[in-house]
Residue, then its C-alpha position, 0 to 999 in steps of 0.5 A: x734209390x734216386x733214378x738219375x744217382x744210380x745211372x753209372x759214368x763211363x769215362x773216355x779214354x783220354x780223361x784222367x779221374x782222381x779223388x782225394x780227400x773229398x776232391x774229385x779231379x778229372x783232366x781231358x783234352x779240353x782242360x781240367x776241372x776240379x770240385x769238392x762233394x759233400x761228405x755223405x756222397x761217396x765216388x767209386x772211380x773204376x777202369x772205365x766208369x763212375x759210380x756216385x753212392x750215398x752212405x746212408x739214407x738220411x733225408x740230406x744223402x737222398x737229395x744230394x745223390x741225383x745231383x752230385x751224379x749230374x755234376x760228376x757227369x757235366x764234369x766229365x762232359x765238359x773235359x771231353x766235349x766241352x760247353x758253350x753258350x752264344x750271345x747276340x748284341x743288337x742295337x745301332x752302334x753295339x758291338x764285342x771284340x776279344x783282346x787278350x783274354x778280355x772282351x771290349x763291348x761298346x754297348x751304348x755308354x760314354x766308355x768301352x767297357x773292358x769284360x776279363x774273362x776266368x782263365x777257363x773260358x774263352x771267347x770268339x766273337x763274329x761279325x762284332x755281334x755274336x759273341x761266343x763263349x767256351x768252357x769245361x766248367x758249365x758253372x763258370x760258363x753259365x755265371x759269364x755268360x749273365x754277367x755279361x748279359x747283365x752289362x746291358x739287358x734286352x730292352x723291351x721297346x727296341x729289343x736292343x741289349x745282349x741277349x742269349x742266341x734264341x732267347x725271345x724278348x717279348x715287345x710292349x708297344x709304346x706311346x701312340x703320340x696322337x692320344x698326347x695331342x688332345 
């Protein structure tokens, strides 16, 4: 039996859990998510937790159960609490702003670019560098977030681009000059 399968989910009292047809709904205070699991994996929703069982052991079942349990568990925690990610944007002249539900980012090309967000995640943004994003999907969350780290990527010689908050760039040392000269 898979250690993390077996743990049960307690449910808040403000999360409604529905499964039908293989779709395990669950709402909450910040938002709804929704996911279909595969057909081996069975969820036994009662008052108040959360079960994911396998209905065989076939090799496929056993590692899909630690797994299925841990998104049921993100799935819950997301509508609850919810989940974010931060981004920084350094270098001269970069900067984000939110419009609407877009990010505009000038990071150094001849056009702004103009980032739509997913209807479930939203965006702050401080001192136009600090870009923070909000979800009850960690999925989506996660693909955003590369996304629009991928529109301008940390630059080894000046550290310039977007990066993760806390994420460290390891630094090459350029050209000398004075080696060129001779």
């Amino acid at each position: 039996m898979s250690r993390i399968g077996k743990k049960i989910i307690l449910v808040p009292e403000k999360v409604k859990v529905e499964f039908k047809d293989g779709r395990l709904h669950i709402q909450g205070p910040k938002g709804s998510v929704s996911r279909v699991f595969h057909k081996t994996m069975e969820i036994e929703i009662s008052a108040k937790e959360i079960q994911v069982k396998r209905k065989d052991d076939s090799r496929e079942s056993r590692s899909l159960h630690g797994l299925t349990r841990t998104l049921v568990y993100n799935m819950v925690k997301g509508v609850t609490d919810g989940f974010e990610k931060k981004l920084e944007i350094i270098g001269l002249g970069y900067k984000a702003q939110v419009q609407g539900k877009a990010l505009q980012l000038t990071l150094g090309y001849t056009n702004p670019i103009q980032f739509d967000l997913p209807e479930s995640v939203q965006a702050k943004v401080d001192a136009n560098t600090k870009i923070t994003l909000l979800s009850p999907d960690r999925e989506i969350l996660g693909d955003v977030a590369s996304k629009l780290r991928a529109l301008r990527l940390p630059e080894p010689y000046k550290g310039t681009g977007i990066r993760y908050e806390g994420e460290v760039i390891i630094r090459k040392v350029g050209k000398t000059g004075t080696a060129a000269a001779a």
